[in-house]
C-alpha positions as CSV (number, residue, x, y, z in Angstrom):
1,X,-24.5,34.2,17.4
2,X,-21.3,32.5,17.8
3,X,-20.5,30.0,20.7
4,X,-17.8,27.4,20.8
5,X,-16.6,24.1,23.5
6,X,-13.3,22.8,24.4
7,X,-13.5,19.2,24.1
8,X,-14.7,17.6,27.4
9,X,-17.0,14.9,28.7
10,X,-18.4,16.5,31.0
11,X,-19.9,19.6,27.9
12,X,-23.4,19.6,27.1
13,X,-23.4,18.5,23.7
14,X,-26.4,20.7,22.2
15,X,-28.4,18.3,19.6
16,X,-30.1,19.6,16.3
17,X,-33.2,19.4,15.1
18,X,-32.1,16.9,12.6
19,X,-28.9,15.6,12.2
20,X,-25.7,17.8,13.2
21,X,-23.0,19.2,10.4
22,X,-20.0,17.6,11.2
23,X,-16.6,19.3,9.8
24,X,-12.7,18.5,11.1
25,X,-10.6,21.2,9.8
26,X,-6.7,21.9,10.2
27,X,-5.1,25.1,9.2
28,X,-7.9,26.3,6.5
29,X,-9.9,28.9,8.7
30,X,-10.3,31.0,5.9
31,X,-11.0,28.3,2.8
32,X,-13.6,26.6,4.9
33,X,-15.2,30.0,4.9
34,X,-15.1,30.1,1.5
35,X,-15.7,26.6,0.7
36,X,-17.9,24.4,3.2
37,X,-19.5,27.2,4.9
38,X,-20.8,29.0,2.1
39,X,-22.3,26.0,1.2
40,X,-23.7,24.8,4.4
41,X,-25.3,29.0,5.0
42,X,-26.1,29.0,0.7
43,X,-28.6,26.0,1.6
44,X,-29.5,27.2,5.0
45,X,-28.6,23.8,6.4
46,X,-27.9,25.5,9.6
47,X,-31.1,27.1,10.2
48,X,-32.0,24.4,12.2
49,X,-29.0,22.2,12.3
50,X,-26.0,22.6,14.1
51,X,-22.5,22.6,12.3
52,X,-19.7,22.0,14.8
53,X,-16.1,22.4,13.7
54,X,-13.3,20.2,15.0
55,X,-9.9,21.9,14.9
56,X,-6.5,21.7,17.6
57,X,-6.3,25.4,16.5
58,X,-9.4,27.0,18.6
59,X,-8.6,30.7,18.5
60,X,-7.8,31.0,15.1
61,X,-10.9,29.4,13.9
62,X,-12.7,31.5,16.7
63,X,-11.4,34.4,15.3
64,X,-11.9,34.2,11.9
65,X,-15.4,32.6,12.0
66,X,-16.8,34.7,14.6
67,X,-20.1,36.2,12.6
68,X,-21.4,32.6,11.6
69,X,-24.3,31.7,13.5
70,X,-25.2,28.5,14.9
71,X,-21.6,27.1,15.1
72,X,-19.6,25.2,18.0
73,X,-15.6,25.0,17.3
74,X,-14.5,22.1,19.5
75,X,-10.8,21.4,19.8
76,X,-9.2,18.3,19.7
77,X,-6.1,16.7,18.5
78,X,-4.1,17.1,15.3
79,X,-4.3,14.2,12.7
80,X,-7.7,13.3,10.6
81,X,-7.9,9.8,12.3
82,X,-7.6,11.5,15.8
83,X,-10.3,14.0,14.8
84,X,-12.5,11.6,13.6
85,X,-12.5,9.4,16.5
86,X,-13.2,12.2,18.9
87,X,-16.1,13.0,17.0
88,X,-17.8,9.7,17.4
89,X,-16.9,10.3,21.5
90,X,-18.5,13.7,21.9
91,X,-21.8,12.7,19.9
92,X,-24.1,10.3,21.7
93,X,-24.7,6.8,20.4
94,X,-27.2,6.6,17.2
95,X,-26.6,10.6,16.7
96,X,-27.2,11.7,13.2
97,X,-24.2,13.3,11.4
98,X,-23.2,14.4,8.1
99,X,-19.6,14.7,8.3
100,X,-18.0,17.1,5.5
101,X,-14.3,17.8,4.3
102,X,-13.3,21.9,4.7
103,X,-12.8,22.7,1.5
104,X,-16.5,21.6,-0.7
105,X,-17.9,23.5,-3.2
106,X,-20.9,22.4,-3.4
107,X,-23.7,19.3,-3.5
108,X,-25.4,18.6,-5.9
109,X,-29.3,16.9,-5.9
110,X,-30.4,15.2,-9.1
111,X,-33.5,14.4,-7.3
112,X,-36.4,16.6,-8.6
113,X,-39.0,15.5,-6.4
114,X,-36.7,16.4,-3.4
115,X,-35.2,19.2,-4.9
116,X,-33.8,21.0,-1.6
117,X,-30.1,19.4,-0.2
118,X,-32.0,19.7,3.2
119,X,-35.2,17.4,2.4
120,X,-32.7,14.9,0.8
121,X,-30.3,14.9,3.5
122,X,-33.2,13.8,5.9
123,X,-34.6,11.5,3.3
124,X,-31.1,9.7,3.1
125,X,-31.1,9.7,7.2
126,X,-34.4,7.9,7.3
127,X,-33.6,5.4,4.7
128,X,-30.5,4.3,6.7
129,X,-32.7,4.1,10.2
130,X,-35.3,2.1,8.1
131,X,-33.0,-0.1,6.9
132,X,-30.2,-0.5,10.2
133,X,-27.2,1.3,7.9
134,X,-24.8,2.7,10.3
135,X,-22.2,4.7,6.9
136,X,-23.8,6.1,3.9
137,X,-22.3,7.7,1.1
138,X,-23.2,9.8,-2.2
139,X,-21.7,9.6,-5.4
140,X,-18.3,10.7,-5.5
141,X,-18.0,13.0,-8.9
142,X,-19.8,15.8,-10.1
143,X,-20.8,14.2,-13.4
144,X,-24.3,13.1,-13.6
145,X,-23.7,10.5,-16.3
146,X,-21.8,8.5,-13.7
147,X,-25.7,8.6,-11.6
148,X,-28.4,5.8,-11.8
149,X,-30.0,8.3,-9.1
150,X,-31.1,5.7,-6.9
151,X,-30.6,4.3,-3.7
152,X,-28.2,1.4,-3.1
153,X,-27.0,-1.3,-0.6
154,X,-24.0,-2.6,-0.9
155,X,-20.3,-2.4,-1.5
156,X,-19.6,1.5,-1.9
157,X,-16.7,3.6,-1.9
158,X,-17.9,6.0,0.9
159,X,-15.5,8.9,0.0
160,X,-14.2,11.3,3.2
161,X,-14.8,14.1,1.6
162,X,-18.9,13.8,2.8
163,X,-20.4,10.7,4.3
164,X,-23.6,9.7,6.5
165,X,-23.1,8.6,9.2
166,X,-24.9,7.3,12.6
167,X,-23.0,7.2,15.6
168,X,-22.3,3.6,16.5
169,X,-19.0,4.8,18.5
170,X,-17.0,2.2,16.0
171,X,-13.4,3.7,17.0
172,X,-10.9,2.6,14.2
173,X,-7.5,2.8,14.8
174,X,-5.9,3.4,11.1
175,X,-3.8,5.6,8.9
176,X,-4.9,9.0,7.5
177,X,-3.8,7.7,4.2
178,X,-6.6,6.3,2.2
179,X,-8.5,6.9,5.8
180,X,-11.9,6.5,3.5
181,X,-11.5,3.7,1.9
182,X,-10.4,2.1,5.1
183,X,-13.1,3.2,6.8
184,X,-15.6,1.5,3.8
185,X,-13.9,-1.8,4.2
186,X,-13.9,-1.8,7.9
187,X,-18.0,-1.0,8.4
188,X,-18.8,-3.3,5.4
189,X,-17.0,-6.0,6.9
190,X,-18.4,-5.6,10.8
191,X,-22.1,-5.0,9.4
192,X,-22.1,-6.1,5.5
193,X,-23.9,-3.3,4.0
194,X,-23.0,0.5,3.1
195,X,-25.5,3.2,1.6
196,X,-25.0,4.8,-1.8
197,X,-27.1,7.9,-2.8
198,X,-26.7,8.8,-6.7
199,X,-28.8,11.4,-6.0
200,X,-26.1,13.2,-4.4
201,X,-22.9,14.4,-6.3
202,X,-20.1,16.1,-4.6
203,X,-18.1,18.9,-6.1
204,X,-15.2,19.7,-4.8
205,X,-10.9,19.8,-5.7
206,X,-8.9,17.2,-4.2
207,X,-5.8,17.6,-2.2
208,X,-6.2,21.5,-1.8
209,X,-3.0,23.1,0.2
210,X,-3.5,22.7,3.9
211,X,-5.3,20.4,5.6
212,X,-4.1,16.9,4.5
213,X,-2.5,18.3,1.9
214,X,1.4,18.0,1.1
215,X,3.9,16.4,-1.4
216,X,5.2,13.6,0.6
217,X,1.4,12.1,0.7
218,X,2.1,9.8,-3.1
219,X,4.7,8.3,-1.1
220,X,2.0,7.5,1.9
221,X,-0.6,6.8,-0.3
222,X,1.4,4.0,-2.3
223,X,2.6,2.7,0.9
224,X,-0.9,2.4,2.3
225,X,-2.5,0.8,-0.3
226,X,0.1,-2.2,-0.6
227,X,-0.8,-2.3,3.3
228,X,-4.3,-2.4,2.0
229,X,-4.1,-5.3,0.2
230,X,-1.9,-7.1,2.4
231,X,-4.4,-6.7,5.1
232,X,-7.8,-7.4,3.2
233,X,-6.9,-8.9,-0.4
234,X,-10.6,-10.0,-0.9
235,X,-12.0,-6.5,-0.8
236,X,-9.3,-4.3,-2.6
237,X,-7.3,-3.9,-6.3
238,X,-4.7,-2.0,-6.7
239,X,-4.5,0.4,-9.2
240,X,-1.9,2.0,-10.8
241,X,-2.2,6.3,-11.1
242,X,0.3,9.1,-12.5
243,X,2.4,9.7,-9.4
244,X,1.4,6.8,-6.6
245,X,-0.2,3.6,-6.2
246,X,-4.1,3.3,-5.4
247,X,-6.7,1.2,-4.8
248,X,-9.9,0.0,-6.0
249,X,-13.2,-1.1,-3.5
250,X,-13.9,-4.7,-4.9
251,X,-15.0,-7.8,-3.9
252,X,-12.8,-9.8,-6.1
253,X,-10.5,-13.3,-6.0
254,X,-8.0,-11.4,-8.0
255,X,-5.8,-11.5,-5.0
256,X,-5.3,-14.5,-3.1
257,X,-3.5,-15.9,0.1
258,X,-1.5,-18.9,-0.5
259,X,-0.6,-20.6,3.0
260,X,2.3,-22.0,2.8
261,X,4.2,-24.9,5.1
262,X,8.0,-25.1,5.5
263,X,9.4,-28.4,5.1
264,X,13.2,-29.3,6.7
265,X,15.4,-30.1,4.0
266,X,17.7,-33.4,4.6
267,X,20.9,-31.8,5.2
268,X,22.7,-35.0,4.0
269,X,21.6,-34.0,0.3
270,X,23.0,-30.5,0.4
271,X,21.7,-28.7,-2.8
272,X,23.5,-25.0,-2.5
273,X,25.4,-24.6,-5.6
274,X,23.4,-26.6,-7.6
275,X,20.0,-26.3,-9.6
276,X,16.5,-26.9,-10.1
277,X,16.0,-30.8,-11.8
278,X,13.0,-32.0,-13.3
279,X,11.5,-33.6,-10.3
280,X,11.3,-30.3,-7.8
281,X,8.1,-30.2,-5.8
282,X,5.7,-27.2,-6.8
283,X,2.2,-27.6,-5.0
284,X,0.5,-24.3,-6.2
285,X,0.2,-23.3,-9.8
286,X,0.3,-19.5,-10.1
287,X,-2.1,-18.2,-12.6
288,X,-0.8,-15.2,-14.4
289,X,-3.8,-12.9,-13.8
290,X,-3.5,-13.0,-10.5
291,X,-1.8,-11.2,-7.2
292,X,-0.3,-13.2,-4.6
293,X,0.3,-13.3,-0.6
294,X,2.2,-15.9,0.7
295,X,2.3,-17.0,4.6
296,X,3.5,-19.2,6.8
297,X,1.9,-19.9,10.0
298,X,-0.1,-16.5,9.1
299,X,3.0,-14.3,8.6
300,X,3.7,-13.4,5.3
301,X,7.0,-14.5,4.0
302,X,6.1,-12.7,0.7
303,X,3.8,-11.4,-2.4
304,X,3.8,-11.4,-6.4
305,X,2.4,-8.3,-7.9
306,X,1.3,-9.0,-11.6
307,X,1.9,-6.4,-14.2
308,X,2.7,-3.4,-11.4
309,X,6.2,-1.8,-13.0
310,X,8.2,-2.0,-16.3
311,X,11.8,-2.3,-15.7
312,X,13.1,0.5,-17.8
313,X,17.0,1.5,-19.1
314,X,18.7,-1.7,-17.4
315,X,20.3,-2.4,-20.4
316,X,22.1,1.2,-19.4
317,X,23.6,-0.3,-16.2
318,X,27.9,-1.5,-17.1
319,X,27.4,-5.1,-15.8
320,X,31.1,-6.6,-15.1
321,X,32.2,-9.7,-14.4
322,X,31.8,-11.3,-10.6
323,X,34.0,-14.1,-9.7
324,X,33.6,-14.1,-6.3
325,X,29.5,-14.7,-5.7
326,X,29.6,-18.1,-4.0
327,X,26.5,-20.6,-4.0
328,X,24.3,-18.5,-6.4
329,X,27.3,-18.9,-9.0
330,X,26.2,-22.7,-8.5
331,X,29.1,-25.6,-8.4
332,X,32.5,-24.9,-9.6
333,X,33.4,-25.6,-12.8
334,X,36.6,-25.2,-14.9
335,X,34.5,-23.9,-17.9
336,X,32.9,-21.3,-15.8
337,X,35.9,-19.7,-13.9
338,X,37.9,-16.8,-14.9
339,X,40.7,-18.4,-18.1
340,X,43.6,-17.1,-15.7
341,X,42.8,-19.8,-12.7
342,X,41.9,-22.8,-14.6
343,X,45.8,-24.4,-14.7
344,X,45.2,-24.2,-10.7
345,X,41.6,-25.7,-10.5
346,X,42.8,-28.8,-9.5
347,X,44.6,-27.7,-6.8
348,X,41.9,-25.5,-5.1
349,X,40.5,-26.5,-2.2
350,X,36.9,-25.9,-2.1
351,X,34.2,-24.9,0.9
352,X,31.3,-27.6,1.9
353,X,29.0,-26.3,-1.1
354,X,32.5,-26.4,-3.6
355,X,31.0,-23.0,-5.1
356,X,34.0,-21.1,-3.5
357,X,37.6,-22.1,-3.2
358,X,39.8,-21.9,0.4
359,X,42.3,-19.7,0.5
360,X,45.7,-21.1,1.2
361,X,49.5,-20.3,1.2
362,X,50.0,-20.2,-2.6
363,X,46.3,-19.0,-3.5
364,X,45.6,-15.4,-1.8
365,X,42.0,-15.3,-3.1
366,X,39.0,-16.7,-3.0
367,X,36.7,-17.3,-6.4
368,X,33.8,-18.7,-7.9
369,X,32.5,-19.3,-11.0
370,X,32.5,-16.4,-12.9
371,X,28.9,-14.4,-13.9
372,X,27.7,-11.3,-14.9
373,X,26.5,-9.1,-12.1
374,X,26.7,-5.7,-10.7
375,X,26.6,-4.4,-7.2
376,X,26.2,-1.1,-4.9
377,X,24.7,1.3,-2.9
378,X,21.3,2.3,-4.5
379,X,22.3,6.3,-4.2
380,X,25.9,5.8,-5.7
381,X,24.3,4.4,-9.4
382,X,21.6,7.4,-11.3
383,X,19.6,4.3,-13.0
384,X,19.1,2.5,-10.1
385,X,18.4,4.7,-7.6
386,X,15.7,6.3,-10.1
387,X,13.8,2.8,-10.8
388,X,14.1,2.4,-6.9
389,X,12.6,5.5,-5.7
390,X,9.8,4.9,-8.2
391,X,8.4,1.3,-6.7
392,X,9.7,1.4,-2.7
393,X,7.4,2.4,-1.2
394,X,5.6,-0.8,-2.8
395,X,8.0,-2.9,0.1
396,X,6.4,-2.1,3.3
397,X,7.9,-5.1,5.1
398,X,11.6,-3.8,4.7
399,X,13.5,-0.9,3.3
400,X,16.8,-1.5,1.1
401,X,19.3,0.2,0.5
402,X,22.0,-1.6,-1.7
403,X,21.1,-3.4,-5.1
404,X,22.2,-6.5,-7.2
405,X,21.6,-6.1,-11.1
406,X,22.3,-9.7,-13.0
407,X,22.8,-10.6,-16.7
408,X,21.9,-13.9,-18.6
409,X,21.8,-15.7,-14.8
410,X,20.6,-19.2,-13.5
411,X,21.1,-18.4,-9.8
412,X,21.8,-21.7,-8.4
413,X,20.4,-22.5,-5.3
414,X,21.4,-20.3,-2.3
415,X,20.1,-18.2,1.0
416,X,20.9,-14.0,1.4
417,X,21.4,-15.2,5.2
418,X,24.4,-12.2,4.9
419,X,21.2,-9.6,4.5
420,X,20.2,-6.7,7.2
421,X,17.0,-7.4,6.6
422,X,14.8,-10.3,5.1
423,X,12.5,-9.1,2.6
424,X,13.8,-8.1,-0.8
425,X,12.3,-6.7,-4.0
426,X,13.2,-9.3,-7.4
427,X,12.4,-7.2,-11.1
428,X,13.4,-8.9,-14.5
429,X,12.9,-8.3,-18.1
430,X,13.4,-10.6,-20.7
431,X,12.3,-13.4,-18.1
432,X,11.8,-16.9,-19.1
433,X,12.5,-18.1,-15.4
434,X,11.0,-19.1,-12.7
435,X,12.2,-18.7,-9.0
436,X,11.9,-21.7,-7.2
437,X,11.6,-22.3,-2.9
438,X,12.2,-25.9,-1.9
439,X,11.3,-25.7,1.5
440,X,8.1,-24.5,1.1
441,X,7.5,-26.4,-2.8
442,X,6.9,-23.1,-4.2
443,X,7.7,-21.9,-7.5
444,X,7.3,-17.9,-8.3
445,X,6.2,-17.2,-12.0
446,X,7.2,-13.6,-11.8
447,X,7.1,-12.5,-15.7
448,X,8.1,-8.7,-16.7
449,X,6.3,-6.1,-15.0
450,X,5.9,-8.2,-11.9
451,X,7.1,-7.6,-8.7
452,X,8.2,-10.3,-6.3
453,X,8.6,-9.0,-2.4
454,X,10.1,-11.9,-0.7
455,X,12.0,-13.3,2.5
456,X,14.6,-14.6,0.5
457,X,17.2,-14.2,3.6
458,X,15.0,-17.4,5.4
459,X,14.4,-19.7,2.5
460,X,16.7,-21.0,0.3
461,X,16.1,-20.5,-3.6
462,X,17.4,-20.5,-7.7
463,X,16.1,-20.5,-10.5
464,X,14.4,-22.8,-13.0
465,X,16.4,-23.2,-16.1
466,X,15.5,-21.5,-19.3
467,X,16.4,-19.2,-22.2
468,X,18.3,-16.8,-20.6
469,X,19.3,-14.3,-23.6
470,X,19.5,-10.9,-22.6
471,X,17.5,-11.8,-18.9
472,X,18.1,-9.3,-16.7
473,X,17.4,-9.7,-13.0
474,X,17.3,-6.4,-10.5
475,X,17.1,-7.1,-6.5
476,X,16.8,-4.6,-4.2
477,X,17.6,-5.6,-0.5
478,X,19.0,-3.8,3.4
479,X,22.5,-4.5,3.3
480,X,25.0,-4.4,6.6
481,X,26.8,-1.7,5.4
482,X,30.1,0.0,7.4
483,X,29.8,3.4,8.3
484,X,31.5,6.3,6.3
485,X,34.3,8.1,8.2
């Protein structure tokens, strides 16, 4: 018998005897056949339960499932979010379902005096009544050494691939990416307790073609799980994999939020071009094992990533010399400009901060003090547009698309108030420096590895001064730049 709904209010919703099979599927008619199906008719779970598919594509799924029995294909929209919402509309409220990827091999029961899936399936149900849990889970990999085979409350990684759950109609409005672990943080923070049963292992291959399934999803993935933490620090770490950035389900104080409070500089001691002294204001001591997110009046201006990326093959980059950089050059000084300009330095004329010189009949050109530094577009430069495309999608507040690399620099004080955008992305290796915001009394410990994301186009900052031998400095920002003709 095969019958199947289009998604309405107004359709009888046919209940099971139990608890309904619940699967959203998107263009696998034939591997959930294979996969979920065989599973779900192996261990005659449908006998007397329902399974009801949710797919936008309706005739093909009715077509190619069309001899199983007891099965309802209900259409609704493309995207697993949007599926998974309209599943907790069409069931009523405090309906049993066991919601299951397309694309499972099997479950497997370590509990021997429940030895069916069915009679544990129930068992799990009535646990979660008897004890008000709206999301249960099982364990998440095959291996039964990773199994206590009990029952838990707590903090659990409820994995999408299967999960428990009782309709409470709780309509979350997030990404697909990392949709799960989402999901876990969400209900454990509205109702501060998820199920866990070791009894239960799922096997099953991740990120099988179809589906959810496609290259660009690292990039996704990476992107959500900075959003992750940015969102709810307390209950994430992020974790480093081969080809994209996850996350971890912990409560933890790893991360913290550091609120900050801008303070108005007297403009009548103007410090641009000049440098850090002994007696700058720094109210927060970062520790060194720890993540940071910085906000003003609860928008964040910024955040410190410990230990997240190696800067690799910068000593490759051809820095040249710069003589034209302005306040981050610092205060000019005849031992600092270029040897050709220093019979003329006292007849320069120099701009408010005197870390640029005027312009003027006999001097066409504006200079500085000299440093070390390279610019550019981020695509015109092999090195840099590799280390980029590795770590931005760790920036989700801006993208960038020009770079500056810096050698053996103490940037003075100075603001990127000529940036596109505000935030930036600050690297260095060989780093004995410290980057230092006076208006909000804030001093950045970023070592190697770290990664500083920062609104450096608001606040003005430099650097601390230190051994500076071979310190390189890479910043990634969203430059104005003129269209090519």
């Amino acid at each position: 018998m095969f019958l199947y709904f289009l998604l309405s209010r107004h359709n009888l919703i046919i209940m099971c005897h139990n608890f309904n099979l619940v699967i959203p599927s998107y263009n696998r008619s034939k591997l959930i056949k294979e996969k979920t199906l065989k599973f779900i008719i192996d261990n005659k779970l449908n006998n007397k339960n329902t399974v009801y598919i949710f797919t936008p594509q309706l005739e093909e799924y009715k077509k190619e499932l069309k001899d199983v029995e007891n099965l309802f294909i209900v259409k609704c929209n493309i995207g697993l979010n949007n599926s998974r919402n309209y599943i907790m509309k069409y069931f009523k409220l405090n309906t049993k379902l066991l919601i299951l990827d397309d694309d499972i091999d099997t479950i497997i029961n370590l509990n021997c005096k429940e030895p069916s899936i069915i009679s544990e399936i129930i068992r799990t149900f009535e646990f979660m009544e008897s004890e008000n849990i709206k999301l249960g889970s099982i364990n998440p990999t095959s291996n039964s050494y990773f199994s206590d085979k009990k029952m838990k409350i707590g903090y659990y990684f409820c994995i999408g691939a299967i999960y428990f759950l009782i309709n409470d109609k709780y309509i979350l409005d997030i990404n697909d990416e990392l949709e799960d672990y989402t999901r876990t943080i969400l209900y454990y923070k509205r109702y501060g307790k998820i199920l866990r049963n070791n009894n239960l292992l799922l096997k099953t291959k991740y990120n099988q073609k179809g589906g959810m399934y496609s290259i660009e999803r690292n990039n996704e993935r990476s992107k959500q799980a900075i959003k992750l933490f940015l969102d709810y620090p307390e209950y994430v770490l992020l974790k480093k994999k081969k080809d994209y950035l996850g996350i971890k389900l912990l409560i933890n104080k790893k991360n913290q939020i550091i609120d900050l409070k801008k303070d108005i500089l007297d403009e009548r001691n103007n410090i641009l071009g000049s440098y850090p002294n002994i007696n700058y204001k720094d109210n927060f001591k970062l520790l060194l094992n720890k993540n940071y997110i910085f906000k003003v009046n609860n928008k964040i201006e910024g955040y410190l990533i410990r230990d997240i990326y190696k800067l690799n093959n910068i000593e490759k980059i051809k820095i040249k010399t710069n003589q034209n950089s302005g306040d981050i050059a610092g205060k000019l000084d005849i031992n600092k400009i270029q040897s050709c300009s220093k019979k003329y330095f006292n007849e320069y004329k120099f701009n408010k901060n005197k870390t640029r010189t005027k312009k003027d009949e006999k001097h066409k050109f504006e200079i500085s003090n000299s440093i070390k530094r390279l610019s550019g577009k981020i695509k015109d430069n092999e090195i840099i547009n590799n280390i980029y495309n590795q770590i931005k999608n760790y920036n989700v507040l801006n993208e960038c698309n020009y770079y500056t690399c810096n050698k053996e620099l103490v940037s003075a004080y100075h603001k990127d108030k000529n940036n596109k955008s505000n935030y930036v992305m600050l690297l260095t290796k060989n780093n004995n420096l410290d980057l230092h915001l006076p208006e909000l009394n804030l001093k950045i410990n970023n070592q190697d590895n770290d990664l500083v994301i920062f609104n450096l186009k608001e606040y003005i900052h430099g650097n601390t001064i230190g051994n500076i031998k071979n310190r390189y400095s890479l910043i990634f920002f969203d430059k104005k730049i003129k269209e090519e003709k």
